[in-house]
C-alpha positions as CSV (number, residue, x, y, z in Angstrom):
1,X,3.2,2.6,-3.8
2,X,5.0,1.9,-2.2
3,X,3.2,2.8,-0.5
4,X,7.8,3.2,0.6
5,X,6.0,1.4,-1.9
6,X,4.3,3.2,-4.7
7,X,1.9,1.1,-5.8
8,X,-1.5,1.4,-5.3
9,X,-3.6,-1.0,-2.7
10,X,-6.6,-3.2,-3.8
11,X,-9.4,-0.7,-3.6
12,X,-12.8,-1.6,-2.8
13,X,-15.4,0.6,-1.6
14,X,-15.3,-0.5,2.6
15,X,-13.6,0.4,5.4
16,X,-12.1,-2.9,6.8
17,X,-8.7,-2.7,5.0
18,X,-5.4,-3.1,6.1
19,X,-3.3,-0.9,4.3
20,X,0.7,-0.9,3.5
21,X,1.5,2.7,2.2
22,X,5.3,1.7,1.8
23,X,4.5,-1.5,-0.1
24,X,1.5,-0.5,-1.6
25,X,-0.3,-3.5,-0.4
26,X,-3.4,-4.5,1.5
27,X,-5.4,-6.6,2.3
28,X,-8.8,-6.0,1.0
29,X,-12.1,-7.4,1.0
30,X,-13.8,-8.2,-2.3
31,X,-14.9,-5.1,-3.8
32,X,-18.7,-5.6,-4.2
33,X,-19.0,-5.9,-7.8
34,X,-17.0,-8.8,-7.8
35,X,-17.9,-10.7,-4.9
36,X,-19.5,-13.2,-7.0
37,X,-16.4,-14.1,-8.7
38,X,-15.6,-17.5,-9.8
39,X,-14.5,-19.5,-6.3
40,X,-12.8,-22.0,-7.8
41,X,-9.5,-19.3,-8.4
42,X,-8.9,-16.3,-10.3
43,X,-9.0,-15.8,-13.9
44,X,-6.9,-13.9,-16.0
45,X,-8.2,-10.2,-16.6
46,X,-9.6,-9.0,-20.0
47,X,-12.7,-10.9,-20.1
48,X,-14.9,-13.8,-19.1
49,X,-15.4,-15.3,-22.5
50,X,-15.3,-19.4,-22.6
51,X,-11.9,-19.3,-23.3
52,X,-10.5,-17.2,-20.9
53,X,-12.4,-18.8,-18.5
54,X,-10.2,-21.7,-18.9
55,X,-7.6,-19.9,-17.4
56,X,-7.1,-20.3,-13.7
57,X,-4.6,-19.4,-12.2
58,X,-3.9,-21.6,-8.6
59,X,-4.9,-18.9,-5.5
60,X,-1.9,-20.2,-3.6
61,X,0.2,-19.1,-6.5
62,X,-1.0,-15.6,-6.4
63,X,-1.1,-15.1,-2.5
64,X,2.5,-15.9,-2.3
65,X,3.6,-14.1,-5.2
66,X,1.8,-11.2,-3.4
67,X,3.4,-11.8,-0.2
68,X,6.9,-11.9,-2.1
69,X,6.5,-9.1,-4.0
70,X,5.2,-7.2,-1.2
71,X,7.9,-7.7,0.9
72,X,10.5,-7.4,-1.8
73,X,9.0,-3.7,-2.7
74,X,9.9,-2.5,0.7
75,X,13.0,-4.2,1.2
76,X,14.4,-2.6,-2.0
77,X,13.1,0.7,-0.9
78,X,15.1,0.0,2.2
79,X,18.1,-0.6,0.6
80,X,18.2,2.4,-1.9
81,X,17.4,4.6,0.9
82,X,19.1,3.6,3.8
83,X,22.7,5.1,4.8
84,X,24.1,2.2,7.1
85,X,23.1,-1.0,5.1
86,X,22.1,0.5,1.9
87,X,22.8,2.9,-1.1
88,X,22.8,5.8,1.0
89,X,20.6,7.2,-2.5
90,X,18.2,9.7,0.0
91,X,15.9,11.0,-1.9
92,X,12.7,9.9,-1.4
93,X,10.4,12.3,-3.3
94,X,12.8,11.6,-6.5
95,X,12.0,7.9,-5.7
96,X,8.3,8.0,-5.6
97,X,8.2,10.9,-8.2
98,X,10.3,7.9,-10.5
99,X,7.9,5.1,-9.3
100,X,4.6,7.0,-10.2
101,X,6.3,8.1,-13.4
102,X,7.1,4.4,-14.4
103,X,3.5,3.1,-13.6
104,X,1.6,6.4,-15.6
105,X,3.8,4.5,-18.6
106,X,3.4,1.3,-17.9
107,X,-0.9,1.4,-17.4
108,X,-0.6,3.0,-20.8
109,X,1.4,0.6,-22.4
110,X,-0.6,-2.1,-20.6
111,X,-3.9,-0.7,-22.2
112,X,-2.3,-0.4,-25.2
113,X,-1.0,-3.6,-25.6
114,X,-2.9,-6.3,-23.4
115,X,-6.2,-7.0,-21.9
116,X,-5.7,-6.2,-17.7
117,X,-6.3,-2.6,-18.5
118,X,-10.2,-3.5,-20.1
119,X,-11.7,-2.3,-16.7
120,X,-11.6,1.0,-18.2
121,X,-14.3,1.0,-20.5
122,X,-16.5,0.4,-17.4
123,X,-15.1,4.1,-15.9
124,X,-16.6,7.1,-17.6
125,X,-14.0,9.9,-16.6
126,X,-15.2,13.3,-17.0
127,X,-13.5,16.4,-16.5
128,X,-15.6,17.5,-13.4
129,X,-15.3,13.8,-11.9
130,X,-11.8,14.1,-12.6
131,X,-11.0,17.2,-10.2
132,X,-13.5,16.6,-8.1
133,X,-13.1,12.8,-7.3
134,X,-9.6,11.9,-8.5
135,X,-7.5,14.9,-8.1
136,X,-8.1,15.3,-4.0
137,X,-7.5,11.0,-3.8
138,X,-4.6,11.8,-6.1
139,X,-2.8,14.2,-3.6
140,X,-3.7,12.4,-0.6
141,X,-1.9,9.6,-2.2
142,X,1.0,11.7,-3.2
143,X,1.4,13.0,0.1
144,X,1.0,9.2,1.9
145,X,3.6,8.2,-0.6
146,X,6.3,11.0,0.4
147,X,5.3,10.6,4.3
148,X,5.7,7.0,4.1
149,X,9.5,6.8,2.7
150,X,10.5,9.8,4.7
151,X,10.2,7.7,7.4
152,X,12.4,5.3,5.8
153,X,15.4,7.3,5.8
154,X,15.4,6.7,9.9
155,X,13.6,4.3,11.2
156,X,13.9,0.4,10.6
157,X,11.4,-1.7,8.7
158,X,10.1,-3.9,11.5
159,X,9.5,-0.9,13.2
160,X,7.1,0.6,10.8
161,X,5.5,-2.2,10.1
162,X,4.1,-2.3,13.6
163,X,3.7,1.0,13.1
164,X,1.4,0.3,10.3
165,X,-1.2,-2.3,12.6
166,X,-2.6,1.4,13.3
167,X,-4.1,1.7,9.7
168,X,-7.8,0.4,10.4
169,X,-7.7,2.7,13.9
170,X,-7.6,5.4,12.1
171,X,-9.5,4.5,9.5
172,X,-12.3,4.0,11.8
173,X,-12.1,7.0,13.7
174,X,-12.1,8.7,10.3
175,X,-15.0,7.0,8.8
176,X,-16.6,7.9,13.2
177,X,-16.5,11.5,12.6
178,X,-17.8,11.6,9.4
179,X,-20.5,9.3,9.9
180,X,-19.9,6.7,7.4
181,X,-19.8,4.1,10.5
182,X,-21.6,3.7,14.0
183,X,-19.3,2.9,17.1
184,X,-20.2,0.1,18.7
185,X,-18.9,-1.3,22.0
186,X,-16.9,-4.4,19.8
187,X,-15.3,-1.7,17.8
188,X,-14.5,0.2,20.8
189,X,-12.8,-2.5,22.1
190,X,-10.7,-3.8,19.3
191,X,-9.3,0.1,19.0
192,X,-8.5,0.0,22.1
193,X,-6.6,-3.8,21.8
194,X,-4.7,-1.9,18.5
195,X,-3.4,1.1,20.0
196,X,-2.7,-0.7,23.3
197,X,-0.7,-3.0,21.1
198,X,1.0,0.2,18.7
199,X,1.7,2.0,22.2
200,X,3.6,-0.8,23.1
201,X,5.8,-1.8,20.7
202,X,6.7,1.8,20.3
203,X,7.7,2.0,23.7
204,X,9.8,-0.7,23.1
205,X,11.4,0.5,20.3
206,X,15.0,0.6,20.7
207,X,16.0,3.2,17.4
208,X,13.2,5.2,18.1
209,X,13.8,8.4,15.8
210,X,11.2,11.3,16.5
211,X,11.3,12.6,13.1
212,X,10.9,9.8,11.3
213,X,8.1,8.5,14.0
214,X,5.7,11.8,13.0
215,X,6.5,11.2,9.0
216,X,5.2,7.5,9.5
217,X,2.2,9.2,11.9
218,X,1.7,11.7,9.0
219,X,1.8,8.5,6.1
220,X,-0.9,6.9,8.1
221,X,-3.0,10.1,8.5
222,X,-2.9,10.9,4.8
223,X,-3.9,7.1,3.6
224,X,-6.2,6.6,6.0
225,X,-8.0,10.0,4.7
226,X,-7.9,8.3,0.9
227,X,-8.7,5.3,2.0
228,X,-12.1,6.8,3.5
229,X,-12.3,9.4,0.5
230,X,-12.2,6.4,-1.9
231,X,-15.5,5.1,-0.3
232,X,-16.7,9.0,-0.5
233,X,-15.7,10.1,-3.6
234,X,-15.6,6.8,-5.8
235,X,-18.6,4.9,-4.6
236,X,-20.3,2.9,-7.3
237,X,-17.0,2.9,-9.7
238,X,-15.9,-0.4,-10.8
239,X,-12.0,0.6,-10.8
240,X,-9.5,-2.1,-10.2
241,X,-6.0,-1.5,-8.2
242,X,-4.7,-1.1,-12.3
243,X,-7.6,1.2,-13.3
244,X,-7.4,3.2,-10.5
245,X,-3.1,3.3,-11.1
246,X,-4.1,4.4,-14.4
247,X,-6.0,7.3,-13.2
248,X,-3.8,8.4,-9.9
249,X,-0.1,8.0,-11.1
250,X,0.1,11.0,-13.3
251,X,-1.5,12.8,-10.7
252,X,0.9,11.7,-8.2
253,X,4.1,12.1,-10.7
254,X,2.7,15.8,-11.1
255,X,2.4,16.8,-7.7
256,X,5.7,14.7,-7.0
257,X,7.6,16.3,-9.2
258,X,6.8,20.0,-8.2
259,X,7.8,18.7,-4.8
260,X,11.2,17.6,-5.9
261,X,12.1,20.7,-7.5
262,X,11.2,22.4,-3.9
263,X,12.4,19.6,-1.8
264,X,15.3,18.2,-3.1
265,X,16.1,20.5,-6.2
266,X,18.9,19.1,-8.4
267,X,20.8,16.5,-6.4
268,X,18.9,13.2,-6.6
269,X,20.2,13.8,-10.4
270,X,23.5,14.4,-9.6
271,X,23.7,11.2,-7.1
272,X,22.2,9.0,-9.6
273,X,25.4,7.3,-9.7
274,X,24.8,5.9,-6.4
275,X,22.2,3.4,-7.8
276,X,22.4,3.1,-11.3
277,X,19.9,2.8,-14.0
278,X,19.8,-0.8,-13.6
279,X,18.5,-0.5,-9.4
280,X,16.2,2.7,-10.7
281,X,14.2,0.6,-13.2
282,X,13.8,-2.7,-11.4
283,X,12.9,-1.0,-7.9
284,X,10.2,1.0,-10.1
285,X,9.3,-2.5,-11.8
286,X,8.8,-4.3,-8.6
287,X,6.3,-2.0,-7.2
288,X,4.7,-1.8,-10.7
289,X,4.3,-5.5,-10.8
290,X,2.8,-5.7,-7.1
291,X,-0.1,-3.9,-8.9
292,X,-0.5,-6.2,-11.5
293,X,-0.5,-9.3,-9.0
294,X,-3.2,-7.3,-7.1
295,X,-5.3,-7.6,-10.0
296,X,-5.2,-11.9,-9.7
297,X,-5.5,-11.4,-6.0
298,X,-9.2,-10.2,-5.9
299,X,-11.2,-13.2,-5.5
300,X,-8.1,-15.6,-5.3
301,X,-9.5,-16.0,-1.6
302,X,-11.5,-14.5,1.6
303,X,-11.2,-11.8,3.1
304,X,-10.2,-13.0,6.4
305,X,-7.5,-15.1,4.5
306,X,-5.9,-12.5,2.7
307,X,-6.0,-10.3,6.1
308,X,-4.1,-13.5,7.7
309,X,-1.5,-13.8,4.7
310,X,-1.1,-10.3,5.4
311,X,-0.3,-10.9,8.9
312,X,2.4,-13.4,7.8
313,X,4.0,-11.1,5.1
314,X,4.1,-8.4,8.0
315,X,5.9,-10.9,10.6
316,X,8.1,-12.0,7.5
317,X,9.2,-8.7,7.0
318,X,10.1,-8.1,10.5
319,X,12.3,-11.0,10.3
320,X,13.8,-10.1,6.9
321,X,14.7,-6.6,8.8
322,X,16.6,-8.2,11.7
323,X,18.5,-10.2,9.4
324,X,19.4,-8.1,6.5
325,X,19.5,-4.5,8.3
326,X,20.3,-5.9,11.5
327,X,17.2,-4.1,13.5
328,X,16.8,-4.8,16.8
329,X,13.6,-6.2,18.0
330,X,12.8,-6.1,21.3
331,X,10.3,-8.8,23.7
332,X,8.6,-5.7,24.4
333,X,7.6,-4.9,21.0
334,X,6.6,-8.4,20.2
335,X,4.4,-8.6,22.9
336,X,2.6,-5.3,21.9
337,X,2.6,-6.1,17.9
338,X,1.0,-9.5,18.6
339,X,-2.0,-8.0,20.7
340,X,-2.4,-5.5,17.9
341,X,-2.3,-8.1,15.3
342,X,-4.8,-9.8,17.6
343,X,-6.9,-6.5,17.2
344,X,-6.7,-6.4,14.0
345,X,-7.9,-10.3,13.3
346,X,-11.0,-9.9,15.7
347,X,-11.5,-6.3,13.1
348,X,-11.8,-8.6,10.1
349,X,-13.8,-11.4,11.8
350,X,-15.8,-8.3,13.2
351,X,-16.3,-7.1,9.5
């Protein structure tokens, strides 16, 4: 968000999602009020009136600008925070506090001034729903967000992102104890094949940081909780990944920014100079736009094929780290990241 990436993940109201908190991105199923979207590729939001119907925009075109944009969010991330390869600007509360700032603006001015934001008239938002239902997702969220780029500051991005095959795990186990799934002896197993798989490759992780290793375990503990909470707390709203950015970012930007002045007081201000407005805006833009793509994506395909385009984007990634921050990725770690990506296939086809 990048969810790391700060902005929000397609949200629908199941389990079987693949989350990327630094990124922002998953890859969702069709929420159920729109599974019977159009199949022959997804229109452009703010309607479905003859005319806009006429507008179809090519699935392939929106998958891959998902995929780039999803990898560019937490490449950039990488580059602000990093001190070897990158700006050496490490702050990340400041960074997400800026990000969730920039997207409680830009909803607005999207509502204001186009149709994507016309999902909200189908959200009646009270006061009591508000505390009750958004403000507990909101600081989850918040707290996912700050994890998530903590970890950033020390370990590489290939890393994490095998680090993230964990996601549906511990969604599951979650959604185990509170009853909102049954185990079964196919789930059982495909756990297993995951951790196996997320045991491995961190074994064979060469840069292994401990600190940054528990921030990434404590990302994926807070977004898996949301994740679940989401199917708690906002079952039966029809809020799409902008609706519900409409909704969490100030929340987020709040509880952010009364971190900062704790965390990292006064000096993200003073280093400023280190990035520049120019880096600050377009890193904040980037994620912003991933959530606008997101919008197109629903419907654009199937499940299982956004779940495999996911896949890709994550072995993309890992590449993109080896080449442009020079990570080191070991045989070891390939073979365990490919039998967790194997896991996490079988999850979908499962689902």
């Amino acid at each position: 968000m990048s969810k790391d990436h700060t902005s929000l993940p397609m949200q629908s109201h199941g389990i079987d999602e693949k989350h990327d908190p630094i990124a922002g991105h998953a890859s969702p199923s069709r929420p159920s009020h729109l599974a019977s979207s159009n199949s022959h590729g997804p229109s452009l939001p703010g309607g479905t009136n003859a005319k806009q119907q006429d507008k179809k925009v090519h699935p392939a075109v929106i998958i891959i600008l998902w995929i780039f944009l999803s990898g560019t969010v937490i490449v950039y991330n990488k580059y602000v925070l990093d001190d070897k390869t990158g700006l050496n600007f490490q702050y990340p509360v400041f960074l997400t506090t800026f990000h969730m700032a920039f997207s409680t603006v830009g909803t607005r001015l999207l509502a204001r001034y186009t149709h994507l934001m016309d999902g909200l008239a189908n959200v009646e938002m009270t006061p009591e729903r508000w505390y009750k239902n958004i403000l507990p997702i909101g600081a989850l969220f918040s707290a996912s967000l700050v994890t998530s780029n903590m970890a950033y500051l020390t370990l590489s991005v290939s890393f994490i992102q095998m680090l993230k095959a964990f996601m549906p795990v511990a969604v599951l186990l979650i959604s185990f104890v509170m009853g909102l799934k049954q185990p079964s002896g196919t789930l059982l197993a495909i756990v297993f094949s995951i951790s196996l798989g997320v045991a491995t490759a961190s074994y064979g992780e060469v840069d292994f940081v401990m600190s940054g290793f528990l921030y990434q375990v404590m990302a994926i503990a807070f977004e898996s909780s949301r994740l679940v909470m989401i199917q708690v707390l906002l079952q039966g709203l029809k809020m799409d990944p902008l609706v519900s950015l409409h909704y969490f970012a100030p929340v987020c930007a709040a509880i952010n920014f009364v971190l900062l002045i704790f965390w990292e007081g006064f000096e993200p201000f003073l280093d400023l100079h280190r990035i520049g407005p120019f880096v600050l805006l377009t890193n904040a833009a980037a994620a912003f736009c991933l959530n606008i793509t997101a919008v197109f994506l629903i419907g654009a395909a199937s499940s299982l094929v956004l779940t495999l385009c996911g896949v890709i984007k994550d072995i993309l990634l890992i590449m993109g780290s080896v080449v442009l921050f020079n990570s080191v990725v070991t045989w070891l770690q390939i073979g365990g990241y490919s039998v967790a990506l194997f896991g996490l296939v079988l999850f979908k086809l499962k689902g």
